[in-house]
N, C-alpha and C positions, 0 to 999 in steps of 0.2 A: 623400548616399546616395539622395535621393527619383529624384534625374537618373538614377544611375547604374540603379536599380529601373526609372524610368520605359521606359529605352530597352530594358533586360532584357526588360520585360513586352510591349512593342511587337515586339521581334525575336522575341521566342517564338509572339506572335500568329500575326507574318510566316508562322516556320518551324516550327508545327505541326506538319506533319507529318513532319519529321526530330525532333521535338523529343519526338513521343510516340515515334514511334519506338524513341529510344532509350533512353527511359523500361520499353520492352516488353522490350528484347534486357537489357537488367543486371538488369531483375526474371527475365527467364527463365535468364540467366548462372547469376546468385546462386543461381538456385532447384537449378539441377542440382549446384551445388556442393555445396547445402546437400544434395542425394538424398545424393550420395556421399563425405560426410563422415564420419568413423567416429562412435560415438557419444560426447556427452557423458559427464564424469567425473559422480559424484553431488556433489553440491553440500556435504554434513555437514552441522554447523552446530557451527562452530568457535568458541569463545569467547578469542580470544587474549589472555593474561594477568590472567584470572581464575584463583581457589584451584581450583574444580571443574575447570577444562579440565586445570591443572596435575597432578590427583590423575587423572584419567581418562586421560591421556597415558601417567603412569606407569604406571598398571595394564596397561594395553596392552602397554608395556615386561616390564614384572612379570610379568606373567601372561598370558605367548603362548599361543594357541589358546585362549585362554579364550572369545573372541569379545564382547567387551565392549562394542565397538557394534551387535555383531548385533540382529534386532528377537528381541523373546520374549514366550510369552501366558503367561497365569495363570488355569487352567481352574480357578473357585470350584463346588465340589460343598454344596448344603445338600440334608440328608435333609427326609423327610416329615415333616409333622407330629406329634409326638411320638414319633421316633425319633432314633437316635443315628447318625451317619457312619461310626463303629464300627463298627456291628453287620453278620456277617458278611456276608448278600444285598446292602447298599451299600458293603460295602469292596469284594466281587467285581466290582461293577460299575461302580468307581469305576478301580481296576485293569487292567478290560477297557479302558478309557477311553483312559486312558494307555499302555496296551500297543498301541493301533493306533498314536498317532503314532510311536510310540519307530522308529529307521529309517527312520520315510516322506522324503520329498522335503525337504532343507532345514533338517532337524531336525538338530540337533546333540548333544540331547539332553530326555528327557522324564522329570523324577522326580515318583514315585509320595508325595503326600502322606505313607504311614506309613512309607516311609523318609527322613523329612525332618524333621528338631525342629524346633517350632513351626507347622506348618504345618494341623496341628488345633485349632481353636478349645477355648479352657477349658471349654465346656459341652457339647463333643465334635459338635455340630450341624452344623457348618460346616469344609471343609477345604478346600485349594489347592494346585493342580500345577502347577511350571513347567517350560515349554516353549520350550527354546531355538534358534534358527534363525541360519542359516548368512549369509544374506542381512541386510541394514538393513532398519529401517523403511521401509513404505513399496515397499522393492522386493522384496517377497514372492513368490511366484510363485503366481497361480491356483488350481494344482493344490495347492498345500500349504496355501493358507487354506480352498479346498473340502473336505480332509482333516481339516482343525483341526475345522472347523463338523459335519462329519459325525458326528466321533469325539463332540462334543459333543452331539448328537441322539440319539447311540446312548444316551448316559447320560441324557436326559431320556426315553425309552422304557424305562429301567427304573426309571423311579420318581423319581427324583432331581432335584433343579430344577439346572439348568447352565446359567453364563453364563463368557465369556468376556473376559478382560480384556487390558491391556500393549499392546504398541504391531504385532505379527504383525498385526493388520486394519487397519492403516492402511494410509489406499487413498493410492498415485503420486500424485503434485502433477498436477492438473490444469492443462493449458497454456492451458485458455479452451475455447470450445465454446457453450453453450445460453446464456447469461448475455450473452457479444459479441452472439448474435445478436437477442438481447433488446434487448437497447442499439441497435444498427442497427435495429432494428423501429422503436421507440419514436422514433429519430434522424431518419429518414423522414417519420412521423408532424407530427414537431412542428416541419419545416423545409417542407413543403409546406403545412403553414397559415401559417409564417412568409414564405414566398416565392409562393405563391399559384401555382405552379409546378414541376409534375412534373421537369420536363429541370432547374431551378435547385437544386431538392432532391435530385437523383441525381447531381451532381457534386461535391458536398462527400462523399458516402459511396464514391462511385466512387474519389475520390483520397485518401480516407484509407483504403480498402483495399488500394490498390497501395503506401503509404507504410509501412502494419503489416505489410504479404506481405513489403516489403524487408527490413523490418529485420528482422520476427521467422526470414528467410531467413540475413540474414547472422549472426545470431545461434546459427543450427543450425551454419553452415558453420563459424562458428570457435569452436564449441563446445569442441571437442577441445584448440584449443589454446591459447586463453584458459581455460578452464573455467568454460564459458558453460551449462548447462545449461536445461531447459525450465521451470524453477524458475526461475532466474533471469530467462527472458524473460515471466512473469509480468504485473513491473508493466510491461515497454516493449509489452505487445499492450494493456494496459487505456490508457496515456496515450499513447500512438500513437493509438490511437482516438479518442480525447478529444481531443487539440489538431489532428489532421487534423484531422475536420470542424469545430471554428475556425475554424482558419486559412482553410480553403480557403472557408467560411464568408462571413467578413469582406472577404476577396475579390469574390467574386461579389456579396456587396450591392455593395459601393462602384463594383460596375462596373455592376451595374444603374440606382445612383444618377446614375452619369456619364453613361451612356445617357441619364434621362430628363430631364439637362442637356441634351441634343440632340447630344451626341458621338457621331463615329462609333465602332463597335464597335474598331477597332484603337486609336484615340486613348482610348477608355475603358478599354479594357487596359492603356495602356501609363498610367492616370493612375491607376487601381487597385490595380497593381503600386507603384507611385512612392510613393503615400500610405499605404494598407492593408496592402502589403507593407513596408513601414517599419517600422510598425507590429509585424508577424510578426515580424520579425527581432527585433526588442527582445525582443517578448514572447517569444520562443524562449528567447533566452538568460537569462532571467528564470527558466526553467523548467529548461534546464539547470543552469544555479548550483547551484539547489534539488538538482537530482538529483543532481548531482558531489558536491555536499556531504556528501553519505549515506555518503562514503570516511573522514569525520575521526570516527564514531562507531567505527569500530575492529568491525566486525563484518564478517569478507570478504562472506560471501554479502548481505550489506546493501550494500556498495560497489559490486558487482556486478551486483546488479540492479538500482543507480542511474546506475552509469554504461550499462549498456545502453540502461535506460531512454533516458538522456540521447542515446543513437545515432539512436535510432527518431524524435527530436524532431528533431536537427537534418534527418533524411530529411524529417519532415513539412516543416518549413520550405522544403527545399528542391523538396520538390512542388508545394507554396502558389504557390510563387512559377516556376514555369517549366510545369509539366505544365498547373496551373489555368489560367493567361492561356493555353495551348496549345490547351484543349479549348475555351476560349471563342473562339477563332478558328474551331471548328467549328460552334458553336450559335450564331453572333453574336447577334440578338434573341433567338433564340429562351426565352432564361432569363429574359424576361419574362411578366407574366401577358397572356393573349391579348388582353385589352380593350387591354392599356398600346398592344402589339405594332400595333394595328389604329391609333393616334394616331401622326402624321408624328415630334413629337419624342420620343416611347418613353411614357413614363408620366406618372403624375401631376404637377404643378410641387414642386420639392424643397422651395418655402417651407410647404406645405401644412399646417396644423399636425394632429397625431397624438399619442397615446396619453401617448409620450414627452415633445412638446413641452409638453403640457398640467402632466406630472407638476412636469417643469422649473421651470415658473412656479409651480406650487404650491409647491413647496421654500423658491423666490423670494421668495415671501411671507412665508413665515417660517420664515425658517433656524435662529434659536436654537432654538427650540419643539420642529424636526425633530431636530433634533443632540443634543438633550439625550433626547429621547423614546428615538431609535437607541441612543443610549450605552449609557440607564439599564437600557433591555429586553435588551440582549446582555447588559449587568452582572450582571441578575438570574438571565440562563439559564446565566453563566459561575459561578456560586456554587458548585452542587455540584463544583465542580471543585477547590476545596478541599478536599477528602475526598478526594482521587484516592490510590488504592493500585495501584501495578503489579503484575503477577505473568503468569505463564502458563498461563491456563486449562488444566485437562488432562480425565480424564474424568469428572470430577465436575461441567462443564459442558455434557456432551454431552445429547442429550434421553432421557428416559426407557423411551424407545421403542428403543433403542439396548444390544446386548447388554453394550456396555464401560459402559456408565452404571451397568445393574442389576449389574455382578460388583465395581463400585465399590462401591456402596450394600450390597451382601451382605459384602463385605469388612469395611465400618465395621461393623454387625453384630456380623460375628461375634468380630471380632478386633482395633475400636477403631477410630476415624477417623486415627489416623497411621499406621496398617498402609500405607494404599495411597501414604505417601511416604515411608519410611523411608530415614535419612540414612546412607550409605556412606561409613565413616571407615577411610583408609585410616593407617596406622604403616608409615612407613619406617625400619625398623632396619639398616639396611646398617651396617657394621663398629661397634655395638653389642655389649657383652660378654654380655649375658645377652638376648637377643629375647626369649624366650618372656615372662621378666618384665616385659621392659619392654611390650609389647603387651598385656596382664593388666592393670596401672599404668595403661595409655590407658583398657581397659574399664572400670576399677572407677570411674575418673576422671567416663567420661562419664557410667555409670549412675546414678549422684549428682548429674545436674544435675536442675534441676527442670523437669517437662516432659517425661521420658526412661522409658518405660513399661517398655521391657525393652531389654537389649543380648545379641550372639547372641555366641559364644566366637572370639577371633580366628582366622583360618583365613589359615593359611600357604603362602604359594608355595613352588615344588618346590625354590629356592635359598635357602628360610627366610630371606629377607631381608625380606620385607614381608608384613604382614597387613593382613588385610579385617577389620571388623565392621561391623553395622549397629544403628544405636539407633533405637528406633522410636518415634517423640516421642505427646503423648496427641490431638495436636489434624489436623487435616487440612494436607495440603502447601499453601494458600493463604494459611493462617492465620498472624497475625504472631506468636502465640506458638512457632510451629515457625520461625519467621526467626530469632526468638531465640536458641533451643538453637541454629540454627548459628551465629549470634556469636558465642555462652558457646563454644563448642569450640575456634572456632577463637581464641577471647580466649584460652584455657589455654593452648593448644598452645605456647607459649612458654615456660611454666612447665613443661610435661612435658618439652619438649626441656633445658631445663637439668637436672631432677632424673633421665629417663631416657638422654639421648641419643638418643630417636628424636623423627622429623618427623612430625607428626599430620597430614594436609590431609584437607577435609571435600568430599565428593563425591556423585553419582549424583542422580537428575531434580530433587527439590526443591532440593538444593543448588545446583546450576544456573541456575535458573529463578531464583532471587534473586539469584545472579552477573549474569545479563542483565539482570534490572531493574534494580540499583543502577548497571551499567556504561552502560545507555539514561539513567536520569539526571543521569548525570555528563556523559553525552557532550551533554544537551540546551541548555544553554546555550553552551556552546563553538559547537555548531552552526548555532544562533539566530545566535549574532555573526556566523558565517563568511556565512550563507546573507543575513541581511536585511544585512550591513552591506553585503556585493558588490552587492545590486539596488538599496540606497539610491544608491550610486555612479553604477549603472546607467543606473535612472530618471532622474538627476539629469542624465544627460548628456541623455536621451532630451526630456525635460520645460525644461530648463535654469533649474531650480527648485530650493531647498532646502527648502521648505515642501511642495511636493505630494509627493517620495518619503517624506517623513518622515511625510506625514498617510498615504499609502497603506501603510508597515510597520506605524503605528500600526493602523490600522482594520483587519487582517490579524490580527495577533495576539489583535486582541477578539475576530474572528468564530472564532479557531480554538479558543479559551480557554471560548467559549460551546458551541461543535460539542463540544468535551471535559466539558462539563457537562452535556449534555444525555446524555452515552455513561454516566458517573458516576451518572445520576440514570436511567438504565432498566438496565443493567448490574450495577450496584451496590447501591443502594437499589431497584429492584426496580419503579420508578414505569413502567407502563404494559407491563412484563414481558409479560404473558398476551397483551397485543393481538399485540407479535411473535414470539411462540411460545420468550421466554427461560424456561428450566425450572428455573434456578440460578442466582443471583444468587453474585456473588465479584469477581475483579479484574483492573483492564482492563490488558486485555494491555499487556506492557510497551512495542513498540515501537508501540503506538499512536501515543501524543504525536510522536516521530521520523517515521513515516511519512504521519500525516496533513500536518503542518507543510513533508514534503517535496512531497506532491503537489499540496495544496491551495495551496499559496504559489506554485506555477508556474501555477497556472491561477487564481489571485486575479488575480494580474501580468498575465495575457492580459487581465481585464475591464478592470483599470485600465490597460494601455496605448489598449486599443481604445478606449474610452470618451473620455479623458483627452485622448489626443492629436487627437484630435476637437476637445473641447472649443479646447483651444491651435492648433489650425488657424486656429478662427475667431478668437479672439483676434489671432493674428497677423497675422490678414486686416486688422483694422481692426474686430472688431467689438465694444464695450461688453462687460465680464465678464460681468455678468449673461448677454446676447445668448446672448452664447458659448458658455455652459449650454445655453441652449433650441438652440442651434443640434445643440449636439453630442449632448444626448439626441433631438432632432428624426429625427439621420441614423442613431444606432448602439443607441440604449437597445431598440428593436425587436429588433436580431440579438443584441447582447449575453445580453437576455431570453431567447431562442430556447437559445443556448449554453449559457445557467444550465442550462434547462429539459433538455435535452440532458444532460448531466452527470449531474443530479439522478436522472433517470431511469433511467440507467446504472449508479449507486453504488443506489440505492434497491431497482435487483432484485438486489442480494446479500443483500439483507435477510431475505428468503425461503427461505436457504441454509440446511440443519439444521446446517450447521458451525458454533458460536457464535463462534468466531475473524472467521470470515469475516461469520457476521451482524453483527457487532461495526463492522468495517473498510464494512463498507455505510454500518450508520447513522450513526457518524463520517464518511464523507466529504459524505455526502449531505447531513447538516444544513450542514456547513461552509460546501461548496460555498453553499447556499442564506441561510446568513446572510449570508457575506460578496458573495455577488452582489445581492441582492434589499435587505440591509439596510447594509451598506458601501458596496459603490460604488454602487449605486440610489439612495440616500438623502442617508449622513451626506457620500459626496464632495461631491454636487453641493450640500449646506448647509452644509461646509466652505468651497470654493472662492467662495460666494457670503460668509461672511462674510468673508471675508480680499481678496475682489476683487482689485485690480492687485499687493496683496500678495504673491498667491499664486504668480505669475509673476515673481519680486522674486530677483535673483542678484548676489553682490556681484561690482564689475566685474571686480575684479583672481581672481577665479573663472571668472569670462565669459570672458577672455580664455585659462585655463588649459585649459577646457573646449573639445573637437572640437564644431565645429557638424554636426550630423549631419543638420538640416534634414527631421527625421523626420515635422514637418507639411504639407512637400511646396510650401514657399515658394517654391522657385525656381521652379516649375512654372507662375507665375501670370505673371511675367511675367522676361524675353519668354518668349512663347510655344514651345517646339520643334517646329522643323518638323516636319510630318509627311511620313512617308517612305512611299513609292508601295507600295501593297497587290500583292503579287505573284502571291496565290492569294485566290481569289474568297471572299467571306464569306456564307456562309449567314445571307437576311434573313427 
């Protein structure tokens, strides 16, 4: 593979300028495809073979025009201060309230608290409207959330406090925006002090924006007919971002390093490509696996935004490796620092010792000391991770400053902390001798669990085959005592269907929302095996090692075990809350564990190929294990650093998001990224590999010989030498 890289990276130097060329005409192809594509479908959020999808499907079925996924608000009226919501001046005006949206844009329907049982509180103070709309969540129209907030303003002008609740203000999935360019700020920043070099720091961002333009292009274009939506291209703009400037990264050091061997700029290219691009290519598919893998948790919109994901990766690689050695036939020196540029063979001598070299021997010195230190400290940050409860934040996490926070909080009030999740139990009576009884039989059933504060009277569809009720447990929808009650129902349901003949299935948000975490738990270990056992294979081919992929899956799930401990112990227990503006402590989001392990295990894989294979370069050169540590943090532990750094800073500005989801998904990756880069492969690898020495490189033969040499450390390249082949377009020195 290094030969066949080597001569890719040389002919791309050659033919530059056919090569970006064509780099510009399939970004501007795809882009026009993508203008006159029709639009994406909405993405749902399908839960396939789960109780709740099942009960929710029905109802759909059951009860057409009902609009069951539609979005809906819940306008919470609480009177003044020692009055009643009764009394007539606030019922008028609570009335007027609800009479503007009734008709408006979207609305399906608006019912008036006192035509509603139960929807006045027992001490008459507090009352609730719902407001049903035609459209989903999320795809609300402007006009009709300006109408909601108005109608709502109008009733705080006559006295009334009004907040607004339900899912009508949930704002469209942002496709990226302020946050990328955050991350490219910061990207810039931390690669021109690593490269010492304007032109050397603007070509890793240059080509990882024409890498994310592509994909997140073809991702518009076949939106319509994959069902690709803006949603979905999500994670492939955030990791498009993130391993472009890698890759293209790792690149350009190793072609600077070759320069300042005193190569010329095309033979640096083509030994760049050969070595570093080796290198990419592994780590690509390392990062792919990851992402493919996100299809066996059984969640479409999850598969989907990992196999995109996984699109946008393989473009990066394939920019890494043909556009980058392209542009650098146009800057030839120039991507060094001016002092290097002014010395006949380029920069400093590569045995120089530096930052990394230094670290390297420290390790050297004592590796058990480090390895036990590295262990014990991710051990201690991984503890709370024990305590982990999944669930899906809702708006009892959002900030207080936030109208759905306060109609939340006014809700519990007035009407108990399970008001705001009440469990939708749907009774299918189809060919049933007595329904109305046997749906009575479900109610009486359920209002007798413990936990169950009220149940509402079944309500029948227009072909009396299925009823709705809803019980309304005592505790809040996160809470494990409300997990409960839906066990216990859905435990009966077995016993009503024999004594009545009908099917009980338990449904609507809270029900749900533990359908996805139990079904992200189940899927997590299945996924583990699929994801780490394919890169242990990978590595091994890469490495041709059965010790180093094993020690790198291991060090991997420490740092990510730790990164989940740290989310548990500010999320959860509530440790350091106020510093990043968490206002409600509850339960991390369910697909956390899944998404972190998917994203951060392809970009763990990038440190360790880059690093690693370094290391084994020099090994294979001839040089002593130990050596071969300092060699390989001498040449990579710099850019690697740079890339943590990078990353960290990119995941770190979500942190800042009032979304708590999203703050969540920050500080989860951010730590991750930063244990496993600074304290995995920074530390315990190179104290690993020092105490297991020529071990570590150790393959049994009758595997050696099963194993493709893929010569990923770029052996053949040393000797003979390949010719080099005659410059055809002049290089800029």
């Amino acid at each position: 593979m290094a030969t066949f890289l080597y001569r890719l990276g040389r002919w791309t130097f050659v033919r530059r300028r056919l090569v970006t060329f064509l780099w510009v005409a399939v970004l501007a192809a795809v882009g026009v495809l993508a203008a006159k594509a029709p639009a994406a479908p909405d993405d749902g959020f399908a839960m396939p073979g789960t109780e709740a999808q099942k009960a929710f499907d029905l109802m759909n079925e059951r009860f057409p025009g009902g609009h069951a996924d539609g979005a809906s608000a819940r306008l919470v009226f609480v009177a003044p201060s020692g009055q009643k919501i009764t009394a007539a001046p606030n019922q008028q005006a609570v009335e007027r309230t609800v009479g503007e949206l009734a008709g408006s844009e979207q609305v399906t329907g608006a019912v008036s608290p006192f035509k509603m049982p139960g929807a006045v509180s027992s001490d008459g103070t507090t009352a609730y409207a719902t407001v049903s709309y035609s459209a989903k969540a999320g795809e609300v129209s402007k006009t009709a959330t300006d109408t909601l907030e108005r109608a709502a303003q109008h009733g705080r002008d006559a006295g009334l406090k009004v907040e607004i609740g339900g899912t009508a203000l949930m704002a469209k999935a942002d496709a990226g925006g302020s946050s990328e360019a955050i991350g490219m700020a910061l990207s810039a920043v931390v690669l021109v002090i690593t490269f010492g070099s304007l032109v050397a720091a603007g070509l890793p961002l240059l080509t990882a924006v024409v890498g994310v333009g592509l994909g997140m292009a073809l991702i518009t274009a076949l939106g319509s007919t994959l069902g690709l939506s803006t949603t979905t291209g999500t994670l492939a703009m955030m990791l498009g971002l993130a391993v472009g400037i890698d890759y293209a990264v790792f690149i350009v050091s190793r072609y600077r390093a070759e320069l300042a061997e005193g190569r010329a700029p095309q033979e640096a290219a083509g030994r760049a490509v050969g070595t570093a691009g080796s290198a990419v290519v592994f780590a690509g598919l390392t990062v792919v696996i990851a992402l493919a893998g996100l299809s066996v948790v059984g969640i479409p919109i999850l598969a989907k935004m990992g196999m995109a994901a996984a699109g946008t990766v393989v473009i990066a690689v394939l920019v890494a490796l043909t556009l980058v050695p392209a542009l650098l036939g146009f800057l030839g020196r120039k991507v060094l620092p001016r002092k290097a540029r002014k010395a006949r063979g380029g920069a400093a001598p590569a045995a120089k010792e530096n930052g990394g070299a230094r670290w390297a021997r420290f390790i050297l010195r004592r590796p058990l000391a480090v390895l036990l230190g590295g262990v014990i400290g991710l051990g201690v940050l991984a503890a709370p991770a024990l305590d982990l409860r999944l669930g899906l934040p809702g708006d009892e996490s959002k900030p207080t400053s936030t109208t759905q926070r306060r109609a939340y909080d006014l809700l519990s009030e007035g009407f108990g902390p399970g008001f705001n999740g009440p469990l939708t139990v749907m009774v299918d009576v189809k060919g049933v001798a007595d329904p109305k009884a046997a749906a009575n039989e479900v109610a009486k059933k359920v209002s007798g669990l413990p936990g169950v504060v009220a149940v509402t009277p079944p309500m029948f569809n227009q072909a009396g085959d299925t009823a709705l009720l809803n019980a309304v447990p005592a505790t809040g929808p996160s809470e494990a005592e409300t997990k409960d009650i839906v066990h216990a129902i859905r435990h009966d349901a077995a016993g009503l269907k024999t004594a009545t003949g009908a099917t009980v299935l338990v449904s609507g948000t809270t029900a749900m929302n533990i359908d996805v975490s139990q079904k992200m738990s189940d899927a997590l270990l299945p996924y583990l095996a699929v994801v780490v056992g394919l890169a242990v294979v990978l590595l091994m081919v890469v490495f041709r090692s059965i010790l180093v992929p094993l020690k790198a899956a291991l060090g991997f799930l420490l740092s990510v075990v730790a990164a989940l401990g740290a989310v548990v112990a500010v999320f959860q227990w509530g440790w350091l809350a106020d510093l990043i503006g968490v206002e409600q402590t509850g339960p991390v989001m369910s697909m956390m564990p899944i998404f972190m392990i998917g994203v951060v295990f392809g970009l763990a894989m990038d440190y360790e190929v880059f690093l690693v294979t370094r290391i084994r370069e020099g090994y294979v050169h001839g040089e002593e294990p130990g050596e071969a540590i300092v060699t390989g943090f001498r040449h990579n532990a710099r850019v690697v650093t740079a890339a943590a750094f990078i990353m960290i800073a990119v995941f770190a500005g979500f942190i800042g998001m009032s979304e708590p989801m999203i703050k969540m998904m920050g500080l989860g990756l951010a730590t991750a990224v930063a244990f496993d880069a600074f304290i995995v492969r920074m530390t315990i690898v190179p104290a690993v590999l020092a105490l297991l020495g020529r071990r570590a490189w150790w393959l049994p033969r009758w595997l050696d010989r099963l194993i493709p040499d893929v010569d990923v450390e770029g052996s053949k390249l040393e000797t003979p030498a390949p010719e080099q082949a005659p410059v055809r377009e002049s290089v800029t020195v």
